[in-house]
N, CA, C and O atoms as a MOPAC input file, in Angstrom:
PM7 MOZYME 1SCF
protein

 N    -59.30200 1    -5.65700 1    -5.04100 1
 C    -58.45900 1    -4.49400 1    -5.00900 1
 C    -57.40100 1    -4.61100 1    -3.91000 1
 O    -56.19300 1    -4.41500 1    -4.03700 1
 N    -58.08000 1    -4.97000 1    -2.79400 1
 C    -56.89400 1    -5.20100 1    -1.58500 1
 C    -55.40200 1    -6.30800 1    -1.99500 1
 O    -54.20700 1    -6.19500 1    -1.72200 1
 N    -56.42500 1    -7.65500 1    -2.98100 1
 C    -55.19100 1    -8.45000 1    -2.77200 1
 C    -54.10300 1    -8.00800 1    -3.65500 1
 O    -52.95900 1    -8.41800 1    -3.45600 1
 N    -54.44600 1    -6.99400 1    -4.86300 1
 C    -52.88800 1    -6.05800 1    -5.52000 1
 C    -52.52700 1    -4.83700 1    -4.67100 1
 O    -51.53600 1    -4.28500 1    -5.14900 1
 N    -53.07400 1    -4.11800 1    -3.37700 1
 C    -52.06300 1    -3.88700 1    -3.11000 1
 C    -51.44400 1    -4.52700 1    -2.17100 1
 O    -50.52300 1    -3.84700 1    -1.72100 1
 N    -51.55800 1    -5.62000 1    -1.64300 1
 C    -50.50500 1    -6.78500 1    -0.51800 1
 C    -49.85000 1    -6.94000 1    -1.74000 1
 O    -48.62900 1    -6.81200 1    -1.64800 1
 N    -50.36200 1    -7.22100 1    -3.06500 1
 C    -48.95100 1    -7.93100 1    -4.21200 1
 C    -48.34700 1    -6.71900 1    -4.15100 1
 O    -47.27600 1    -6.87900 1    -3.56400 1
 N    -48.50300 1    -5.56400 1    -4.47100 1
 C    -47.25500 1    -4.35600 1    -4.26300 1
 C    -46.72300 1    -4.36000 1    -3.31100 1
 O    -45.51300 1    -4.53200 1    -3.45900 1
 N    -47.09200 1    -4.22800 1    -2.16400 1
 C    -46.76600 1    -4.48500 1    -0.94800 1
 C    -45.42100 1    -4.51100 1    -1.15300 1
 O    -44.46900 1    -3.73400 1    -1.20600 1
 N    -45.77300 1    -6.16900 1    -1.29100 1
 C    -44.86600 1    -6.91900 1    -1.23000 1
 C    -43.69600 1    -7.14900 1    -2.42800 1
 O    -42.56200 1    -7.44200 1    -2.05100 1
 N    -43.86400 1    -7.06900 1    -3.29400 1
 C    -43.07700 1    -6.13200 1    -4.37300 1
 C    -41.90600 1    -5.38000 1    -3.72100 1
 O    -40.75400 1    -5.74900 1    -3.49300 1
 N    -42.61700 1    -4.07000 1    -3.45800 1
 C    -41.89700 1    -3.01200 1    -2.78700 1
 C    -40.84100 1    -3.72500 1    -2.12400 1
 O    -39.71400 1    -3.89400 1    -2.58900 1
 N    -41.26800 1    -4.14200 1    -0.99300 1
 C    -40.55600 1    -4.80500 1     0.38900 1
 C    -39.25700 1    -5.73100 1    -0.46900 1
 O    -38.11400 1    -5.65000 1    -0.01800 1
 N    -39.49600 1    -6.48000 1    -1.55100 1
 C    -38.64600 1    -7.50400 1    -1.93900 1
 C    -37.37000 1    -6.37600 1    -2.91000 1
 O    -36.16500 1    -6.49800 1    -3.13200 1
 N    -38.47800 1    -5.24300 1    -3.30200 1
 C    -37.56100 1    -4.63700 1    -4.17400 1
 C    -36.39200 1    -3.67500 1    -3.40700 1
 O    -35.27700 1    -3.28800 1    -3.76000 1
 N    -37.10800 1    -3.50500 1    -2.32700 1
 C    -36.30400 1    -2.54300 1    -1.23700 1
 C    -35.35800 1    -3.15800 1    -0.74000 1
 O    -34.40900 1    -2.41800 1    -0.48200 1
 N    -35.13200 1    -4.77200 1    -0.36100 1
 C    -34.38000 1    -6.27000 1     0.46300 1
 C    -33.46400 1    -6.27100 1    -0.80700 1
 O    -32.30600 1    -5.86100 1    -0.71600 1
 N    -33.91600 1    -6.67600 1    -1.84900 1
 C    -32.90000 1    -6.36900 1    -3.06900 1
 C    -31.84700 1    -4.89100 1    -3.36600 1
 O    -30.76700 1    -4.78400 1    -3.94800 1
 N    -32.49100 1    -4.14900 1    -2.86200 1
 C    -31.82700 1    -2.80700 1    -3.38400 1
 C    -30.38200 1    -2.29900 1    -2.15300 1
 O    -29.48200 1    -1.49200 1    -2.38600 1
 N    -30.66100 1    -3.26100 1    -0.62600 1
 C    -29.88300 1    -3.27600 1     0.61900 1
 C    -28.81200 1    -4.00400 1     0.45700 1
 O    -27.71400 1    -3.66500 1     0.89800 1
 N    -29.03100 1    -5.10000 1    -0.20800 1
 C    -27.98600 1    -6.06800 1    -0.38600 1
 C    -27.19800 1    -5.88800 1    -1.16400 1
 O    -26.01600 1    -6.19400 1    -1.00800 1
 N    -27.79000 1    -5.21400 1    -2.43500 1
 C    -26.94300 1    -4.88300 1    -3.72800 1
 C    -25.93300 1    -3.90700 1    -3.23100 1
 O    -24.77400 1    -4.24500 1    -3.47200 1
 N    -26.11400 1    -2.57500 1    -2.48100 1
 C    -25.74900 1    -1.60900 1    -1.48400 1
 C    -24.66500 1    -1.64800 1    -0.52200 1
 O    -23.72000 1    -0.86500 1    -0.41400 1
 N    -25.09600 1    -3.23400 1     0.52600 1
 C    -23.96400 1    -3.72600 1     0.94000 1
 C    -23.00500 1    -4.28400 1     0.26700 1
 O    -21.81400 1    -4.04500 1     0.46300 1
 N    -23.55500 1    -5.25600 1    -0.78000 1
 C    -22.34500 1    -5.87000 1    -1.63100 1
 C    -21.17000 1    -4.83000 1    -2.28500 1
 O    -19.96900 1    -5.09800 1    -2.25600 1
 N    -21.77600 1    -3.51400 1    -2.91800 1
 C    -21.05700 1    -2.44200 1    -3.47100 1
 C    -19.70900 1    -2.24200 1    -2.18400 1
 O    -18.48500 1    -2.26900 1    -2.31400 1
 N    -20.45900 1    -2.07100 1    -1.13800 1
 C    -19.92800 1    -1.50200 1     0.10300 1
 C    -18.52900 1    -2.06500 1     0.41300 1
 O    -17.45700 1    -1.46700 1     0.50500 1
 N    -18.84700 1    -3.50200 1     0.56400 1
 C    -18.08800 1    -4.50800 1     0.49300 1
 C    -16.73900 1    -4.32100 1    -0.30100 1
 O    -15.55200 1    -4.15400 1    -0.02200 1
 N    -17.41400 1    -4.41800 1    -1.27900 1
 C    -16.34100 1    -4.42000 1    -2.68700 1
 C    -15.39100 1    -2.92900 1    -2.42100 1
 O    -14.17000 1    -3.07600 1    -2.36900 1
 N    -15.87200 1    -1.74800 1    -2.28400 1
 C    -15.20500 1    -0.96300 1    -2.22900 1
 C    -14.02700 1    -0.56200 1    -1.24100 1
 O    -12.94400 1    -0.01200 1    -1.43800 1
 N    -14.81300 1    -1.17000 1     0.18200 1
 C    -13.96100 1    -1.34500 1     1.28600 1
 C    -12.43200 1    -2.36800 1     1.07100 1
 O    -11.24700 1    -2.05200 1     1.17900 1
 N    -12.92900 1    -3.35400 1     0.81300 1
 C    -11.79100 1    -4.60700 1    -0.19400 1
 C    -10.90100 1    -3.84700 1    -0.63600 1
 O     -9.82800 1    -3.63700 1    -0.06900 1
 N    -11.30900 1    -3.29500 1    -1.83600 1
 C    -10.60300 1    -2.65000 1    -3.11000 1
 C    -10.21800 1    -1.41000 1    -2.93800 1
 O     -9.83300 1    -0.76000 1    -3.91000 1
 N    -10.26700 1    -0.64500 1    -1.16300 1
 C     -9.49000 1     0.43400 1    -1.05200 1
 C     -8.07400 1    -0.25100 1     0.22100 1
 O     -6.97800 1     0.30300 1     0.31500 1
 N     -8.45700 1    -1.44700 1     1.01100 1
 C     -7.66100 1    -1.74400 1     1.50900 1
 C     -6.57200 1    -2.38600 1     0.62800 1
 O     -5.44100 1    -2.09700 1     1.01800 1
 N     -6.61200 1    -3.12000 1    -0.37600 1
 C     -6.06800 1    -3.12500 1    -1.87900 1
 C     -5.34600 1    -2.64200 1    -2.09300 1
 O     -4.23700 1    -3.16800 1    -2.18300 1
 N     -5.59500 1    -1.11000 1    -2.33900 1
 C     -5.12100 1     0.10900 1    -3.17900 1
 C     -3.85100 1     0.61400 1    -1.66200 1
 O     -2.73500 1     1.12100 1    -1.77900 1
 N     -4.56700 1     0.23700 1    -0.41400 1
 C     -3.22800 1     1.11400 1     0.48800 1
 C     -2.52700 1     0.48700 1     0.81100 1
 O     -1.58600 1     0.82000 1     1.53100 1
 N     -2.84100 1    -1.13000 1     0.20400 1
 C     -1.46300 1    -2.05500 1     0.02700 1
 C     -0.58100 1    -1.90500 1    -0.50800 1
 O      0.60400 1    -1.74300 1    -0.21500 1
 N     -1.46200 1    -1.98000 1    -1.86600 1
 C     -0.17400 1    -1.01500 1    -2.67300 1
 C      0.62200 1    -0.08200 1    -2.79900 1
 O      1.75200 1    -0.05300 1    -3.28500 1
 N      0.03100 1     0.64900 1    -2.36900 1
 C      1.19800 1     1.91600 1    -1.82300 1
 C      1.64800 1     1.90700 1    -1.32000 1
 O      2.72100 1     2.44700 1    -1.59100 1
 N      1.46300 1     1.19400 1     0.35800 1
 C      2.08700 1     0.88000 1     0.90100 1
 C      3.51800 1     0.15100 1     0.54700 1
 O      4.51400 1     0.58300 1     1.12700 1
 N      3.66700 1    -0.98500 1    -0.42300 1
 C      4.57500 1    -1.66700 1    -0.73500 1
 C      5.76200 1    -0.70900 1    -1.59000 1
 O      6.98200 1    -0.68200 1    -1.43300 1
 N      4.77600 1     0.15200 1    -2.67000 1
 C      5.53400 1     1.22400 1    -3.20000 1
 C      6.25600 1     1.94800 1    -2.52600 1
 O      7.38400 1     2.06200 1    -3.00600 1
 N      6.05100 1     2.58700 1    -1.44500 1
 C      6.16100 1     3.77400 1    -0.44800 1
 C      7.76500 1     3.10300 1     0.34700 1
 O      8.81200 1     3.74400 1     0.43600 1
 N      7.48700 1     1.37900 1     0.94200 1
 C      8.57400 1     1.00200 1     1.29000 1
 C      9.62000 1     0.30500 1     0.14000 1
 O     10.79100 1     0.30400 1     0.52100 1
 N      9.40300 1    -0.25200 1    -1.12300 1
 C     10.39800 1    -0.41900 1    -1.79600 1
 C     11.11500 1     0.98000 1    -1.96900 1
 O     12.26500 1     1.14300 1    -1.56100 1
 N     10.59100 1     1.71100 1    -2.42100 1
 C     11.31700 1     3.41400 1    -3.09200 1
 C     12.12700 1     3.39600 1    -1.66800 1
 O     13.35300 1     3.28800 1    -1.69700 1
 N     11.62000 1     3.47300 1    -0.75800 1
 C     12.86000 1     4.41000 1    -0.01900 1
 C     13.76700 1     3.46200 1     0.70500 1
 O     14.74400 1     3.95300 1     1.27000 1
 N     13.49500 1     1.64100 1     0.78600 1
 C     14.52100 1     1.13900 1     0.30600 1
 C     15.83900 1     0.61500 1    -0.52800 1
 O     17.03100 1     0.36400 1    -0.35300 1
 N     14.78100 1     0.61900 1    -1.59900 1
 C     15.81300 1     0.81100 1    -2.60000 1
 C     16.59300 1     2.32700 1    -2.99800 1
 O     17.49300 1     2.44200 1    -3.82900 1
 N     16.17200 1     3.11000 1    -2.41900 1
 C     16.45500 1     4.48100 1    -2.60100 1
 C     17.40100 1     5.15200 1    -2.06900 1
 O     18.05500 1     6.08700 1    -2.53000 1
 N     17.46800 1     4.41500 1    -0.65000 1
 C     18.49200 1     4.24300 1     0.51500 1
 C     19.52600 1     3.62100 1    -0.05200 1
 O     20.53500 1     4.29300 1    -0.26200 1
 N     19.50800 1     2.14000 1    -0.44100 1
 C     20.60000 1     1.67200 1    -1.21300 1
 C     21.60000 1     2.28000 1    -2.11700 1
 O     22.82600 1     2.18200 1    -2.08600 1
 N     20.83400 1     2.92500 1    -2.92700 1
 C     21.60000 1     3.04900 1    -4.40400 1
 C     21.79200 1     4.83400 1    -3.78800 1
 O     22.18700 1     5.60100 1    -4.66600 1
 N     21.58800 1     5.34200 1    -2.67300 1
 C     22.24000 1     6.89900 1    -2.60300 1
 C     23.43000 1     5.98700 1    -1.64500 1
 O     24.47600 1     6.63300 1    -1.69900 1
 N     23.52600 1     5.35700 1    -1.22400 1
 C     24.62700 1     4.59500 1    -0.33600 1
 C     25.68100 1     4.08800 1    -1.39400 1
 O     26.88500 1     4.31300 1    -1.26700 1
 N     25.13900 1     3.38900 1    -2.44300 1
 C     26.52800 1     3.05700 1    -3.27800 1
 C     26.68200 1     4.10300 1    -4.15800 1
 O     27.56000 1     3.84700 1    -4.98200 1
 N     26.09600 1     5.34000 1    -4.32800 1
 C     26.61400 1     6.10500 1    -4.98300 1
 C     27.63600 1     6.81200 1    -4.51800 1
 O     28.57700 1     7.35500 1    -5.09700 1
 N     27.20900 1     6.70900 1    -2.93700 1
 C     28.48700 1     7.97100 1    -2.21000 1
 C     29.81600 1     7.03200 1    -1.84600 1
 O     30.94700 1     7.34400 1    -1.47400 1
 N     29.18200 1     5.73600 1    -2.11700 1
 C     30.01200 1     4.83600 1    -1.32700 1
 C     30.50700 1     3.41900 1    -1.83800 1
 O     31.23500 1     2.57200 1    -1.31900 1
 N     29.79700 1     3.48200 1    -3.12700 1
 C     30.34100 1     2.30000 1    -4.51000 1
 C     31.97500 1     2.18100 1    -4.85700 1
 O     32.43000 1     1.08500 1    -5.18500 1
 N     32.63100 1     3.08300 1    -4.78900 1
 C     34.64700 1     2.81300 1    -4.89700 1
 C     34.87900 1     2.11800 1    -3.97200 1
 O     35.82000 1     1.33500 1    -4.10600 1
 N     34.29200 1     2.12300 1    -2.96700 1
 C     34.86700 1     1.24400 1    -2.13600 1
 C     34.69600 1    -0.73300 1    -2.01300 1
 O     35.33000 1    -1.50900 1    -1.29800 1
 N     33.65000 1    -0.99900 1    -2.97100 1
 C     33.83200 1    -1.76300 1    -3.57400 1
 C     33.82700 1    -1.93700 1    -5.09100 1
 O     33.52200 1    -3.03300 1    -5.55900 1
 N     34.13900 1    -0.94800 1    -5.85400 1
 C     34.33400 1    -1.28200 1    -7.05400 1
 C     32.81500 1    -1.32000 1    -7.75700 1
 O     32.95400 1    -1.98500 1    -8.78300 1
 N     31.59700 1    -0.94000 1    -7.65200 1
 C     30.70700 1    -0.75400 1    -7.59100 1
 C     30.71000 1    -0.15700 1    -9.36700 1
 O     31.15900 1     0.93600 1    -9.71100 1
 N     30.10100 1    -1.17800 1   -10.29000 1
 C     29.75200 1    -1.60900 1   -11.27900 1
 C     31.02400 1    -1.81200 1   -11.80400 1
 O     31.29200 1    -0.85100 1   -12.52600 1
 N     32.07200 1    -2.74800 1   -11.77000 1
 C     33.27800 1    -2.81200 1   -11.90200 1
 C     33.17200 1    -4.39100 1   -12.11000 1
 O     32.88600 1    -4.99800 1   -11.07800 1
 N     33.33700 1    -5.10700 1   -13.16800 1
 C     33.44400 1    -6.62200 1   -13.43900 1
 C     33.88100 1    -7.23500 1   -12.25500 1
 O     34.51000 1    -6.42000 1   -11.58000 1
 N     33.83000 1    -7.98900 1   -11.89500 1
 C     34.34500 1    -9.17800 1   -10.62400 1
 C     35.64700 1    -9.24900 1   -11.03500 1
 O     36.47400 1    -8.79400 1   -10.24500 1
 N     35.99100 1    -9.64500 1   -11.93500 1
 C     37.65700 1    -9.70400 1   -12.09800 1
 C     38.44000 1    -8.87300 1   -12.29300 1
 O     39.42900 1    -9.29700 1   -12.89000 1
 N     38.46500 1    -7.49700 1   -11.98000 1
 C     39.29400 1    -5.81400 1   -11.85800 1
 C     38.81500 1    -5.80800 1   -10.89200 1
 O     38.57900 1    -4.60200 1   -10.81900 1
 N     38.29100 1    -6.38000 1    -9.64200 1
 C     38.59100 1    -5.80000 1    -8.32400 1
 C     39.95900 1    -6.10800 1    -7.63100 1
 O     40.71400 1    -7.01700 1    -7.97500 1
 N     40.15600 1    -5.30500 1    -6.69600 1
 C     41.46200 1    -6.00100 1    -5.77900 1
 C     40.75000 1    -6.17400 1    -4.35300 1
 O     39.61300 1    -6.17300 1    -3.88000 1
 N     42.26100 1    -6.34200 1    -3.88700 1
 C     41.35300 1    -7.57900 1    -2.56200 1
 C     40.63000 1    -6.89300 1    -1.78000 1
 O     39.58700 1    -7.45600 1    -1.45000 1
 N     40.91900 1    -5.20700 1    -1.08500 1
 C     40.12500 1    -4.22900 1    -0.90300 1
 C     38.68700 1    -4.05500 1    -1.04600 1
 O     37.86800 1    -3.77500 1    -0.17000 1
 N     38.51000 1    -4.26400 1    -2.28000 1
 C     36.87900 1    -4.03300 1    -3.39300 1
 C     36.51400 1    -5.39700 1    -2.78300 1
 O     35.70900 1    -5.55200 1    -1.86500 1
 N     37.20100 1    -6.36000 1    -3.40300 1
 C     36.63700 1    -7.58200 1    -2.35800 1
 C     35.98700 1    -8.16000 1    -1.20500 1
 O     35.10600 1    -8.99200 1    -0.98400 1
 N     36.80000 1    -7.36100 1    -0.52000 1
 C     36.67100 1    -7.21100 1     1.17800 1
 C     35.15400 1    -6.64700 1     0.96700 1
 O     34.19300 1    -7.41500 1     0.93000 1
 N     35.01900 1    -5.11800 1     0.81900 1
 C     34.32800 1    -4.16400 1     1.15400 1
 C     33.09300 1    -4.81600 1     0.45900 1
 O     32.06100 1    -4.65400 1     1.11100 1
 N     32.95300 1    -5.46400 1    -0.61900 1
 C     31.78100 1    -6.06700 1    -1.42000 1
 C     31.11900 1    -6.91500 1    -0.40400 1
 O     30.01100 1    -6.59900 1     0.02800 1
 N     31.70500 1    -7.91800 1    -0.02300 1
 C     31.21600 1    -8.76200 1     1.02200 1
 C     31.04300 1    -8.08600 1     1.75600 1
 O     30.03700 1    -8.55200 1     2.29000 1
 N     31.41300 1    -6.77500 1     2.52800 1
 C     30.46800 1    -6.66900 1     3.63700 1
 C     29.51600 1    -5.87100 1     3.04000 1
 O     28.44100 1    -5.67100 1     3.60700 1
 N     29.78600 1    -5.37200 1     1.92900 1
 C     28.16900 1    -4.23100 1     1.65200 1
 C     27.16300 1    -5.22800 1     1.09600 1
 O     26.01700 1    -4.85500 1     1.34500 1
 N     27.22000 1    -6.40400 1     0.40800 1
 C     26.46600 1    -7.39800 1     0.02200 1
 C     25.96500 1    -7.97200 1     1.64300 1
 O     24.84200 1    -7.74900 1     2.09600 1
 N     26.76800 1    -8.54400 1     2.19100 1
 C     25.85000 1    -8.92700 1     3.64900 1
 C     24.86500 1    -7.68100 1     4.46200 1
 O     23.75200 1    -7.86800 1     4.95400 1
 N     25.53800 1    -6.55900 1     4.43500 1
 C     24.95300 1    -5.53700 1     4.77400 1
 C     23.45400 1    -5.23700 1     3.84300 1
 O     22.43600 1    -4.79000 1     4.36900 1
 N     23.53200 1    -5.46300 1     2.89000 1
 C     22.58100 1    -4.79200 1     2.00900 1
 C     21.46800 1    -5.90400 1     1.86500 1
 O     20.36700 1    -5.56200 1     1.43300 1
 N     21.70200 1    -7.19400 1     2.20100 1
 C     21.06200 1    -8.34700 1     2.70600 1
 C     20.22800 1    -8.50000 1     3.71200 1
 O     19.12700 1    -9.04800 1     3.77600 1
 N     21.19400 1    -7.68800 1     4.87000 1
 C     20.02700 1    -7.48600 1     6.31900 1
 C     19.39000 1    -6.20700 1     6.01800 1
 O     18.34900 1    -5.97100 1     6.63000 1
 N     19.91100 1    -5.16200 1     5.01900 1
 C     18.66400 1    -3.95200 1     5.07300 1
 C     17.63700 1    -4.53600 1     4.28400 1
 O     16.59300 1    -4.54800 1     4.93600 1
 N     17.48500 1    -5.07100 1     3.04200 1
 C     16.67100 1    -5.93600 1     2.30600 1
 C     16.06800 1    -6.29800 1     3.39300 1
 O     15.42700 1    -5.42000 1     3.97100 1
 N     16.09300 1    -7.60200 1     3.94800 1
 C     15.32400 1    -8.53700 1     5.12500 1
 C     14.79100 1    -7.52200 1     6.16700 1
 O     13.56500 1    -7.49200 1     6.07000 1
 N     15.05400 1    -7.02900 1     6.72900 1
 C     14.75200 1    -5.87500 1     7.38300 1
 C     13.45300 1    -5.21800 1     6.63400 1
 O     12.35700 1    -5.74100 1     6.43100 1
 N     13.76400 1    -4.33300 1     6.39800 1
 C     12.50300 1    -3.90400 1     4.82100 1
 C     11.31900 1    -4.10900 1     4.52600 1
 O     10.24500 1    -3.51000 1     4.47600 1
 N     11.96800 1    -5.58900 1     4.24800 1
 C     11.11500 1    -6.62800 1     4.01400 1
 C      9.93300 1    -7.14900 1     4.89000 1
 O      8.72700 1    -7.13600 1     4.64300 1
 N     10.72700 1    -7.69200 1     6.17200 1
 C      9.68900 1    -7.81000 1     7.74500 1
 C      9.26200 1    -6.93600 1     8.07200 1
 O      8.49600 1    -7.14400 1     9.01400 1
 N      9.33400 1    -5.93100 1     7.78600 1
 C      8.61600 1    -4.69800 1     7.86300 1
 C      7.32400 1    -4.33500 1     7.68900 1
 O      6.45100 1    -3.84000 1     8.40100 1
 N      7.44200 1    -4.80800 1     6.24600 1
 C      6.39100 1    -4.37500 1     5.01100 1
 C      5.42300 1    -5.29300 1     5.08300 1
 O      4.23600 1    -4.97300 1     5.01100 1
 N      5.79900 1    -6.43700 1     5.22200 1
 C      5.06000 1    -7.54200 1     5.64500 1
 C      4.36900 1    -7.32000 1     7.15300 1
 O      3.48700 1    -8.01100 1     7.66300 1
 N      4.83300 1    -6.50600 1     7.53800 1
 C      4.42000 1    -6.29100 1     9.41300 1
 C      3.28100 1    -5.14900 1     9.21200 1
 O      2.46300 1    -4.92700 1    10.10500 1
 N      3.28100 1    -4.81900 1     8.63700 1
 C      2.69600 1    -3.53400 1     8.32500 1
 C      1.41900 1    -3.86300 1     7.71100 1
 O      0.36000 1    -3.81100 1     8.33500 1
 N      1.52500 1    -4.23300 1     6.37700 1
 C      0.56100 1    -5.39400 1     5.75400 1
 C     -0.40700 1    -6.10000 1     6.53500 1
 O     -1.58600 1    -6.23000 1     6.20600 1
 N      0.15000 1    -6.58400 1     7.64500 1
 C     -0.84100 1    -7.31000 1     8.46400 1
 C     -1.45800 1    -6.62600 1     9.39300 1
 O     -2.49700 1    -7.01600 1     9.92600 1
 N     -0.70800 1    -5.24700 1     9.74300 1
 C     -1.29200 1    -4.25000 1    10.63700 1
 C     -2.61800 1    -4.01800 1    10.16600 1
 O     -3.64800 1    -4.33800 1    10.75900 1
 N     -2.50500 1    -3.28900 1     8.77000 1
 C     -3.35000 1    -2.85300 1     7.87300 1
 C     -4.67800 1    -3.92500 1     7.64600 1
 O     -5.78900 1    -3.40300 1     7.74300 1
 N     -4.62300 1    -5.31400 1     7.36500 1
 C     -5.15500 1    -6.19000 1     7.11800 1
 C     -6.46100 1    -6.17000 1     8.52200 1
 O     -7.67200 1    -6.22400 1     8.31100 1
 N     -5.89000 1    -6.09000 1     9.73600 1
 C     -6.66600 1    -5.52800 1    10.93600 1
 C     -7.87300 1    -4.30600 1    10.87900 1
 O     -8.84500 1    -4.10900 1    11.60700 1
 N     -7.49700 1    -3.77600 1    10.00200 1
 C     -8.96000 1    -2.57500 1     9.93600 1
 C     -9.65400 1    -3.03400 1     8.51800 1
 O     -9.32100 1    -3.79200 1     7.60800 1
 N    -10.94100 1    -2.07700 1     8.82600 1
 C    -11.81900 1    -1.77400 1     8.14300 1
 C    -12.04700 1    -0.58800 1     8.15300 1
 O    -12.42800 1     0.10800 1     9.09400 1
 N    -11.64300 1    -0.08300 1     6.25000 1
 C    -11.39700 1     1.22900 1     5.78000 1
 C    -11.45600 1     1.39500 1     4.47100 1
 O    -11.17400 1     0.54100 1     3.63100 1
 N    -11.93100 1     2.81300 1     4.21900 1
 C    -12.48100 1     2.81200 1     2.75500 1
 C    -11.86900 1     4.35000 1     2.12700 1
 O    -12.00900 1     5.41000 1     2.73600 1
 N    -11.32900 1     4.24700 1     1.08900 1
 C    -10.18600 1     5.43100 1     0.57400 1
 C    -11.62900 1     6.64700 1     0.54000 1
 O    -12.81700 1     6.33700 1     0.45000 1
 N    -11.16900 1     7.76600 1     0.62200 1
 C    -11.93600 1     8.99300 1     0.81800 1
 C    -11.78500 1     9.35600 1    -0.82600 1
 O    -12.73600 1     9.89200 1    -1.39500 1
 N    -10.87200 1     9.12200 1    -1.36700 1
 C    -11.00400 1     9.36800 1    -3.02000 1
 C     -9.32600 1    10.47400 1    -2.81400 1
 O     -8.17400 1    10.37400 1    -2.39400 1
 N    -10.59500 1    11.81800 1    -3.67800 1
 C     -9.52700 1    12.93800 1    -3.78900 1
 C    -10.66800 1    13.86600 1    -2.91300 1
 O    -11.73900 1    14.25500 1    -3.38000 1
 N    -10.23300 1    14.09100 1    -1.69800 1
 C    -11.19300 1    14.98500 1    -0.72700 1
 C    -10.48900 1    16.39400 1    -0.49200 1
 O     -9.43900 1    16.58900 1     0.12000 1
 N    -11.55500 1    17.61800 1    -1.30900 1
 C    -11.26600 1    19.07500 1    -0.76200 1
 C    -11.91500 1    19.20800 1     0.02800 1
 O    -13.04000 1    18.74400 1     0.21700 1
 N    -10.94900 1    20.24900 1     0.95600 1
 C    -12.13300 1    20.53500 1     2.16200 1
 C    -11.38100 1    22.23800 1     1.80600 1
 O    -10.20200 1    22.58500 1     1.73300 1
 N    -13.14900 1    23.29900 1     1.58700 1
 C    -12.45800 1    24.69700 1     1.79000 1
 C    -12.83500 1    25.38000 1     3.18200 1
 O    -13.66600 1    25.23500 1     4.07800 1
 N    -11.97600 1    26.04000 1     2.92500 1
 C    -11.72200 1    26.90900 1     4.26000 1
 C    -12.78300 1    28.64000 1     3.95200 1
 O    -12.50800 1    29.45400 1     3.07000 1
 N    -13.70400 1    28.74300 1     4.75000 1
 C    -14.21400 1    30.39800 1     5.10400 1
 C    -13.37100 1    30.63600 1     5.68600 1
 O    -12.53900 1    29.97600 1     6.30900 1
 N    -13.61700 1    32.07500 1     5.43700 1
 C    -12.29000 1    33.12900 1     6.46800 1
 C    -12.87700 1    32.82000 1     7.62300 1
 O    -11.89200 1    32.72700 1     8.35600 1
 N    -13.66600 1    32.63100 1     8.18800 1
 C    -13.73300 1    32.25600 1     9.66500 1
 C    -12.87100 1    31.12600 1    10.21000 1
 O    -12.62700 1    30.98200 1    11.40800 1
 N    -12.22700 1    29.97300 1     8.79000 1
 C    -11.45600 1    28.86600 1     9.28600 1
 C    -12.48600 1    27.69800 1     9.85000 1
 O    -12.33700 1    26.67600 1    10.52000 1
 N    -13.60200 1    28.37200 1     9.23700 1
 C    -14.72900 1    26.94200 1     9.56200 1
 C    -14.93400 1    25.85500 1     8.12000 1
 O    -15.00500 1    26.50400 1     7.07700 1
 N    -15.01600 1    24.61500 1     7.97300 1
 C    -14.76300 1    24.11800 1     7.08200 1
 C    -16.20400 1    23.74100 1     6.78000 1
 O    -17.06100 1    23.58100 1     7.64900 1
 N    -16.47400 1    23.56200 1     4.93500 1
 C    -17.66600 1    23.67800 1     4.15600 1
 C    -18.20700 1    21.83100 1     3.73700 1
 O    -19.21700 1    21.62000 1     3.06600 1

């Protein structure tokens, strides 16, 4: 009788060592796959309001180079002004860019796991539930 329950025992114990690991591995994975997810947004978050920046800039400010205007109906003006909004719009790009990438690696430094979609309500006392 004793030596089945050392075999449960031990059962248990292997089933419990199994059930920790599986637990951490989940853990793992989720932590991964939320630093992942605030990459991505992250990248979203800085293209949009780079590119967003751009194109409200040539909207207020596209005549001055001719801004969707064939290459060959510009004059030398549109010309001018193209080259510098193309070099200009080159270092905000690169800029942006080292950024996002700077950031990325900031991020890459922690260990963090997305909260989901978290309510928190409020009692009229302003104590939270």
């Amino acid at each position: 009788m004793e030596y089945e329950s050392d075999d449960a025992d031990e059962q248990f114990l292997e089933f419990r060592k199994q059930s920790k690991e599986r637990r951490v591995g989940r853990d793992e994975k989720y932590k991964d796959n939320s630093k992942r997810r605030l990459l991505n947004v992250l990248k979203k978050k800085f293209d949009t309001t780079i590119i967003g920046a751009l194109a409200a800039f040539e909207d207020q400010f596209g005549e001055l180079w001719g801004h969707g205007l064939p290459e060959d109906q510009l004059d030398e003006d549109q010309i001018y002004w193209k080259e510098a909004w193309m070099e200009a719009r080159a270092k905000i790009l690169d800029n942006g860019n080292a950024n996002l990438r700077a950031s990325q690696n900031e991020v890459a430094q922690y260990t963090l796991s997305w909260n989901r979609y978290v309510t928190n309500f409020q009692l009229r006392n302003n104590e939270e539930i």
